[in-house]
Rosetta silent file (secondary structure, phi, psi, omega in degrees, C-alpha in Angstrom):
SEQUENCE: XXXXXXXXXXXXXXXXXXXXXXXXXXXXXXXXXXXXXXXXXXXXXXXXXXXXXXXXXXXXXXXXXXXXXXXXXXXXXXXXXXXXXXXXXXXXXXXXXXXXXXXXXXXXXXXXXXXXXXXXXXXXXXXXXXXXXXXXXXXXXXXXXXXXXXXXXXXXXXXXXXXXXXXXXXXXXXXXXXXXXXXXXXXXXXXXXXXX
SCORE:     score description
SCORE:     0.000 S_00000001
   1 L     0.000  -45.845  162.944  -38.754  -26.816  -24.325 S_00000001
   2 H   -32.501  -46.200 -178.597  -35.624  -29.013  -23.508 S_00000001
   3 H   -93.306  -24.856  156.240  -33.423  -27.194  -25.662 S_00000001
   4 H   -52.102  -58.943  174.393  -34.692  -23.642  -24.420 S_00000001
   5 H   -54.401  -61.048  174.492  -34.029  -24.729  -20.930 S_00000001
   6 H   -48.735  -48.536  170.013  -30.167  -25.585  -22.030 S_00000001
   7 H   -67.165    9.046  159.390  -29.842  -22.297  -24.119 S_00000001
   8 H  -110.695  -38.488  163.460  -30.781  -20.664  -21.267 S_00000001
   9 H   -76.098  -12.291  170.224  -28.558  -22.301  -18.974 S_00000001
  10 H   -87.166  -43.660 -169.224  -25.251  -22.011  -21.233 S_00000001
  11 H   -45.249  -35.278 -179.392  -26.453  -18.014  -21.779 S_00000001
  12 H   -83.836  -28.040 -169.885  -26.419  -17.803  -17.443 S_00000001
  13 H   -90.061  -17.687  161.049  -23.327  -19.367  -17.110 S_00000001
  14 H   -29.050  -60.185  170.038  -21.895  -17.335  -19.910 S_00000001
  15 H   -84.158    3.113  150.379  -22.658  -14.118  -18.047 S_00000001
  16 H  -101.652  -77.011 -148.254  -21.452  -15.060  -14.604 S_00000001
  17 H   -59.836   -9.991  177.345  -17.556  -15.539  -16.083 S_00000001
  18 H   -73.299  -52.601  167.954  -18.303  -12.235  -17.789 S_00000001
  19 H   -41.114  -50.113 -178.317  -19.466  -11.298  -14.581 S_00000001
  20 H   -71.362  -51.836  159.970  -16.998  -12.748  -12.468 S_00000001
  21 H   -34.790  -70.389 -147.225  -13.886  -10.980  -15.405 S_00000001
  22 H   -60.104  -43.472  177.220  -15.702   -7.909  -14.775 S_00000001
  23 H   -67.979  -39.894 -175.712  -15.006   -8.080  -10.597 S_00000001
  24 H   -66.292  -26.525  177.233  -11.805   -9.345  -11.320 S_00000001
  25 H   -62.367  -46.893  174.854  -10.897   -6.284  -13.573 S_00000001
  26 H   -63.900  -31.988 -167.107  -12.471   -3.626  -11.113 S_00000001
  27 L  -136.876   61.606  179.578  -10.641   -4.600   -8.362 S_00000001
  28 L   -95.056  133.662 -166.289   -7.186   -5.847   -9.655 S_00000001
  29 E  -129.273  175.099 -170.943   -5.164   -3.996   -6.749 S_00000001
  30 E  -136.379  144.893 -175.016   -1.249   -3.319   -5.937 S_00000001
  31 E  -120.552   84.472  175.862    0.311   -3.744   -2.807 S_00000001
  32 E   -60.142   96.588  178.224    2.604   -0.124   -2.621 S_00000001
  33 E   -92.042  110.889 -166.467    5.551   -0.622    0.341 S_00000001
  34 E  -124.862  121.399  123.025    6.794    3.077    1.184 S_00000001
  35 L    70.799   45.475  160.887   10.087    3.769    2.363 S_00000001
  36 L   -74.627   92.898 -177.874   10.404    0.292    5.031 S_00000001
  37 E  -157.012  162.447 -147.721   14.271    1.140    5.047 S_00000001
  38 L   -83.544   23.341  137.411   16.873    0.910    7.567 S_00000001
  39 L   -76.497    2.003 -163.507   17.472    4.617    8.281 S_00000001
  40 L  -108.486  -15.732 -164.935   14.159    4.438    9.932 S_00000001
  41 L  -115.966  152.819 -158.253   15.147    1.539   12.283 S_00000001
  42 L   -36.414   -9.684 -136.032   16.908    1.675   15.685 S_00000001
  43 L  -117.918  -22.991 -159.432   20.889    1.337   14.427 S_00000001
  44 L   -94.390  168.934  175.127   19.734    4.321   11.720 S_00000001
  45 L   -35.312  -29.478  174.489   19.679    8.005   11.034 S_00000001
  46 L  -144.399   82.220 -162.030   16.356    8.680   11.625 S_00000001
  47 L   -97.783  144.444 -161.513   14.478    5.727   13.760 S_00000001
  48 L   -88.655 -157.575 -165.832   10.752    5.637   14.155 S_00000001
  49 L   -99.652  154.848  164.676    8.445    4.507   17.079 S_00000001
  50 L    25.690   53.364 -167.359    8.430    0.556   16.664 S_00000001
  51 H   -73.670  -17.370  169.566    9.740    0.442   13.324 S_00000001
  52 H   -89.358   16.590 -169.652   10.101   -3.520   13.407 S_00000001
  53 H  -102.161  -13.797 -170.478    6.456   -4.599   14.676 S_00000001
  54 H  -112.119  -13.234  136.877    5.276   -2.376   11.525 S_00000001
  55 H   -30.938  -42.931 -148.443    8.232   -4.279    9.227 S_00000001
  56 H   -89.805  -62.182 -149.365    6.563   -7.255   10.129 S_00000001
  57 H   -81.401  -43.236 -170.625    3.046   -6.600    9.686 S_00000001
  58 H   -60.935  -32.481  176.748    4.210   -5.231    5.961 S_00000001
  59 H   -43.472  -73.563 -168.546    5.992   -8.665    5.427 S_00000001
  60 H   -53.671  -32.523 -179.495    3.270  -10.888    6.476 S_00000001
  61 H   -71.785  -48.708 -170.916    1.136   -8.571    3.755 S_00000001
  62 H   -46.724  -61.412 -172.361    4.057   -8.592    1.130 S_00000001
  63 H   -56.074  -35.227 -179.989    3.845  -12.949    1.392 S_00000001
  64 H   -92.248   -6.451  146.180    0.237  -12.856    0.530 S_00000001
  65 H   -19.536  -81.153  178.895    0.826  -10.297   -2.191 S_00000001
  66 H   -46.718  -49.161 -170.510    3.213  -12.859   -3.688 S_00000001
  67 H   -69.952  -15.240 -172.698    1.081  -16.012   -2.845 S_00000001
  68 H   -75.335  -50.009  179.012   -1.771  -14.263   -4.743 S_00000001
  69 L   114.735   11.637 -163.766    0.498  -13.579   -7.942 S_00000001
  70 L   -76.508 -166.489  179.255   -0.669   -9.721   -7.378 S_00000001
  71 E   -95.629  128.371  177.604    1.466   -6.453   -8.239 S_00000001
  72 E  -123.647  136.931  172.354    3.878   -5.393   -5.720 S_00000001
  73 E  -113.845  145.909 -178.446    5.429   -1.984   -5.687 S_00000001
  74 E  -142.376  124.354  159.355    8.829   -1.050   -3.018 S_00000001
  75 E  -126.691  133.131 -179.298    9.020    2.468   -3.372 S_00000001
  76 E  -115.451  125.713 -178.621   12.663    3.918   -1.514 S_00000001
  77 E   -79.378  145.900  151.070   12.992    7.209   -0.717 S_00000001
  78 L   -42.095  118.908  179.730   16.750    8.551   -2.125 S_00000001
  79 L  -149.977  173.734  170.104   18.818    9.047    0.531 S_00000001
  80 L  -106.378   -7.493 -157.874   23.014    8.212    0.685 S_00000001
  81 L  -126.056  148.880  169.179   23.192    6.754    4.215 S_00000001
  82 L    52.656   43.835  166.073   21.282    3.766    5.399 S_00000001
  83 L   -93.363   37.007 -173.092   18.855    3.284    1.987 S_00000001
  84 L   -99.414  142.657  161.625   18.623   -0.238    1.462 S_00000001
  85 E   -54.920  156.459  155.553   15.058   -1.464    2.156 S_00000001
  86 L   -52.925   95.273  175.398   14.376   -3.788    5.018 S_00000001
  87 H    33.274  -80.141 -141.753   15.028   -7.313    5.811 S_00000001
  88 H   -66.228  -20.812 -160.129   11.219   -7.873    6.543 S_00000001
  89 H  -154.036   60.429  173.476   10.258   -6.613    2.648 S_00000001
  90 L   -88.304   99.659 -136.304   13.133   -7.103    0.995 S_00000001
  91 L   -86.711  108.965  165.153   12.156   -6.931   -2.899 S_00000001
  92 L   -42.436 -139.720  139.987   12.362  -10.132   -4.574 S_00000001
  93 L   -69.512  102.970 -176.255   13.611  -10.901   -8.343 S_00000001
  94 L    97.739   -8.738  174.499   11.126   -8.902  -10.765 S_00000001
  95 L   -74.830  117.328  176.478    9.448   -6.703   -8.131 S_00000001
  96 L   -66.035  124.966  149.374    9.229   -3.159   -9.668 S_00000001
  97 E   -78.842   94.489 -119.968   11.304   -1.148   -7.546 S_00000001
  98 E  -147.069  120.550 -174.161   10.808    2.452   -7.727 S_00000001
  99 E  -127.125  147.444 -164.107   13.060    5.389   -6.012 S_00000001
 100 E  -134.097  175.530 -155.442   11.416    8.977   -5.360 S_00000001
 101 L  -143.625  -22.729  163.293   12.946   12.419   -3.836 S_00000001
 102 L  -142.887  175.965 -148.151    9.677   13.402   -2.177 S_00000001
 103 L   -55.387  -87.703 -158.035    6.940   12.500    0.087 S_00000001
 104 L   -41.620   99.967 -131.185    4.645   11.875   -2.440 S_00000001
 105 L   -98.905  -10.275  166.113    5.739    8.559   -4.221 S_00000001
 106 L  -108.834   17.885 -169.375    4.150    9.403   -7.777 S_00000001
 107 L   -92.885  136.544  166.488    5.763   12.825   -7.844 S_00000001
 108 L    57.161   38.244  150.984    8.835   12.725  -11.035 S_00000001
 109 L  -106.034  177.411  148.317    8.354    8.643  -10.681 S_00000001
 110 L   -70.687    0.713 -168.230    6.914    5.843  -12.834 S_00000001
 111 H   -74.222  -36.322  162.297    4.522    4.728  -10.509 S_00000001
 112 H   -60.036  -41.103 -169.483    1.520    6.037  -12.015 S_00000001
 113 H   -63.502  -20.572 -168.090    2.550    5.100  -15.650 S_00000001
 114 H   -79.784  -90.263  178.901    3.675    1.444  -13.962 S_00000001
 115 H   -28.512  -56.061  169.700    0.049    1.059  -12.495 S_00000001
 116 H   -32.528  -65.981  173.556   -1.784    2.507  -15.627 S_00000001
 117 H   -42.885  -22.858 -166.600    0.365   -0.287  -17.402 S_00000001
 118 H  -112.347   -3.301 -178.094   -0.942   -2.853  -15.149 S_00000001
 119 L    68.345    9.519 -173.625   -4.457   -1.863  -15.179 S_00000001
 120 L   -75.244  143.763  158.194   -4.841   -1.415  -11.485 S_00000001
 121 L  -110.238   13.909 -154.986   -7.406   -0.057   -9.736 S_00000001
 122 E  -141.982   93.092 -178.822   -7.066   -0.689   -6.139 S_00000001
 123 E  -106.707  134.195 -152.811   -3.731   -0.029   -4.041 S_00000001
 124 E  -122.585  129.260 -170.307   -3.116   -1.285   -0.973 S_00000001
 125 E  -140.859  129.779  158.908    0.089    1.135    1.258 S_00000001
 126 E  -138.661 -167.997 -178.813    1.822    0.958    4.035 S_00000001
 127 E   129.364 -153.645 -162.635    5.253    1.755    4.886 S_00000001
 128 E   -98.283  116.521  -52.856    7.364    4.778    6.404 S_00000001
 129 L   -61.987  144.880  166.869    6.080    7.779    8.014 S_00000001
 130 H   -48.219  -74.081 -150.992    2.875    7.587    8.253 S_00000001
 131 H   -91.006   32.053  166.001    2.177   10.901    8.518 S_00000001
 132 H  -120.350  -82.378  168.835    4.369   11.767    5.675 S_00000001
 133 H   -77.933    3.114  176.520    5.502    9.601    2.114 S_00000001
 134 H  -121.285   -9.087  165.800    2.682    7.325    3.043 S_00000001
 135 H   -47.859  -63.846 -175.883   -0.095   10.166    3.957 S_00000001
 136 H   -41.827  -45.006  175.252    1.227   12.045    0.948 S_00000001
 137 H   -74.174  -40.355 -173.120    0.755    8.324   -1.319 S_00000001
 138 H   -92.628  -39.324  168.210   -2.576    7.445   -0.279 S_00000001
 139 H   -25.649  -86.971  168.378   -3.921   11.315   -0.831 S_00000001
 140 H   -22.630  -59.730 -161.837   -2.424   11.068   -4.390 S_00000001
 141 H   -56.728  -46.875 -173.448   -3.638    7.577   -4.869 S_00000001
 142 H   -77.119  -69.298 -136.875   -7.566    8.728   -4.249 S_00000001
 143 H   -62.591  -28.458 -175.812   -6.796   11.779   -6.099 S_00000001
 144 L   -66.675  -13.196 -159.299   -5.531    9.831   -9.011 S_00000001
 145 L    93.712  -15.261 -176.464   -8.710    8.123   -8.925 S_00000001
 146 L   -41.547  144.196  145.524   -7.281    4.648   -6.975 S_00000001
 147 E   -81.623  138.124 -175.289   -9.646    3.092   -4.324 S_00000001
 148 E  -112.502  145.610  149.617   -7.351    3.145   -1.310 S_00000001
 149 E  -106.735  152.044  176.395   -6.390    0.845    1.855 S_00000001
 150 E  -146.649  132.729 -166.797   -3.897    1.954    4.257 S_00000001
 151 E   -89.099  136.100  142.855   -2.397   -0.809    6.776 S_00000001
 152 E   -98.315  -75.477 -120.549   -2.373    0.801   10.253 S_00000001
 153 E  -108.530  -10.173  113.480   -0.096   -1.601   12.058 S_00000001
 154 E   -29.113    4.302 -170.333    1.976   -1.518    8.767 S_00000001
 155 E  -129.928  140.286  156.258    2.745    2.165    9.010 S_00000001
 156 E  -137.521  170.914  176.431    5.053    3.626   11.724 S_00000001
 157 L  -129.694 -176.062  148.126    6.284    6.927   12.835 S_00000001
 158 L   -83.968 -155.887  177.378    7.634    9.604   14.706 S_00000001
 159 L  -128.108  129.280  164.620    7.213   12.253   18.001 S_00000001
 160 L   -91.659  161.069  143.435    6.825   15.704   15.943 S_00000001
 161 E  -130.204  100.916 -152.704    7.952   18.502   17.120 S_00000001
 162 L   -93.644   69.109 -138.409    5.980   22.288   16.485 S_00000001
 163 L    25.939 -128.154  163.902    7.508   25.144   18.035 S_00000001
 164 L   -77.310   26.696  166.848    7.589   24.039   21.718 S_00000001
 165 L   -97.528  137.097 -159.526    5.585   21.361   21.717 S_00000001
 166 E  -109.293 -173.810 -165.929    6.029   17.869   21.136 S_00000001
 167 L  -154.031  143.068  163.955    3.041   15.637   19.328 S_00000001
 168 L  -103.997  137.121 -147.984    3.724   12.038   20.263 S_00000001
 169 H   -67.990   -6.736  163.498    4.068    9.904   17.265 S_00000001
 170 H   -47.948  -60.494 -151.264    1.199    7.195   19.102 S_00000001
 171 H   -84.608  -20.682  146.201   -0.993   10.610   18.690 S_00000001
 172 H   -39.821  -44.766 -168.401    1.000   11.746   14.806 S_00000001
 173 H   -87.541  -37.427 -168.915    0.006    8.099   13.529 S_00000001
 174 H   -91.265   -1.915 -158.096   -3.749    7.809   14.640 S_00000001
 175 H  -103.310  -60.563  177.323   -4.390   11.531   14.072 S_00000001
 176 H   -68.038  -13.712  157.965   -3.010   11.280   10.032 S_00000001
 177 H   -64.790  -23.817 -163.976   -5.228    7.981    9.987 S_00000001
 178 H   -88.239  -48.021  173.233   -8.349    9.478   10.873 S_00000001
 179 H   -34.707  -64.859 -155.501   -7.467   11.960    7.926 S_00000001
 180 H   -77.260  -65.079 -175.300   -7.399    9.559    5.743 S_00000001
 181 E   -30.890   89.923 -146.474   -9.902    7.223    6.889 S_00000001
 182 L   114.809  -73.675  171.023  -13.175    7.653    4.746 S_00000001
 183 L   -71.593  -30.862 -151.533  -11.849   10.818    3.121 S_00000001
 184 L  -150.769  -33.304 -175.509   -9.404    9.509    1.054 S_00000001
 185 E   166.788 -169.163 -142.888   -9.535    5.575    1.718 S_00000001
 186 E  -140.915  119.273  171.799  -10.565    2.836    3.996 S_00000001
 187 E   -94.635  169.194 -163.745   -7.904    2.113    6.942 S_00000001
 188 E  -161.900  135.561  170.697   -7.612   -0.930    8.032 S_00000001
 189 L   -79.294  160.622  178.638   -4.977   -3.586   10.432 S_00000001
 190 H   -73.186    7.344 -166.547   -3.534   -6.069    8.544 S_00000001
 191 H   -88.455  -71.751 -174.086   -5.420   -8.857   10.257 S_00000001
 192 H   -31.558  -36.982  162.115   -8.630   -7.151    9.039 S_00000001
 193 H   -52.691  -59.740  177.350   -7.334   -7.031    5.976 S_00000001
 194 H   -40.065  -90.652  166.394   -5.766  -10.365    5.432 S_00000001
 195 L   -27.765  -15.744 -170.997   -9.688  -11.713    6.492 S_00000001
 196 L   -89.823    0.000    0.000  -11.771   -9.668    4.395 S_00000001
């Protein structure tokens, strides 16, 4: 009876480390930084609403990225005047770097083949317009199959404007969130994240 009771207790803890592989494999995630780059910020070509409080918030994600040992992606849109990323998320040694020509941040890139490679399932984006290369990223990303997060106080944006009307980019950022939200992937602030 002695020896049943042990062969039954190495067989359970066998299967919780299978178990516990198995969570870690479903939800080995990527932390995708879209187009935090100094045309977007006050000195540049095209400057958003509060582009350094959502610099910040991407930082503060980007350090626990790193402290984790996870996959980090900085994807930069092409541009000639003001492309270097930002300070705040400024791409270490060894960080895949990735540069794209339209919103959509897998379109003529590596980044799906780069993920595939890495086995991820789970990507976590924020970045530069909201309601544009990072709408456009997180779409893709569920379409791709991806479970998605989207940072809201990571993302900033602009005031649209639609024949005479202007859209204010407060109501452009929570209005392409809600889109998302659910439909496509689970928004979130970065505290809430950070905590979960």
């Amino acid at each position: 009876m002695k020896k049943l009771v042990i062969i039954l207790g190495i067989i359970g803890v066998i299967f919780a480390q299978v178990n516990a592989q198995d969570a870690d494999a479903e939800n080995k995630r990527a932390l995708i930084i879209v187009d935090v780059q100094e045309f977007y910020f006050p000195d540049g070509s095209n400057p958003l609403m509060e582009p350094e409080k959502a610099s910040e918030k991407a930082g503060i994600v980007l350090n626990d990225f790193r402290n984790n040992n996870e996959l980090i992606v900085h994807v930069k849109h092409a541009t000639k005047k003001d492309s270097a990323i930002y300070k705040d998320v400024s791409p270490n040694k060894g960080e895949k770097v990735i540069t794209k020509h339209f919103a959509n941040s897998y379109r003529e890139t590596e980044l799906l083949d780069f993920l595939k490679q890495n086995e991820i399932t789970e990507v976590v984006i924020c970045g530069m317009m909201t309601h544009m290369c990072v709408e456009a990223t997180a779409r893709a990303s569920s379409d791709f199959g991806y479970k998605v997060i989207v940072l809201d106080d990571a993302c900033a944006t602009r005031d649209i404007v639609y024949g005479n009307d202007t859209v204010k980019a407060t109501e452009v950022h929570l209005s392409t969130l809600g889109s998302i939200d659910r439909y496509y992937g689970k928004v979130m602030t970065t505290e809430e994240f950070l905590n979960q």
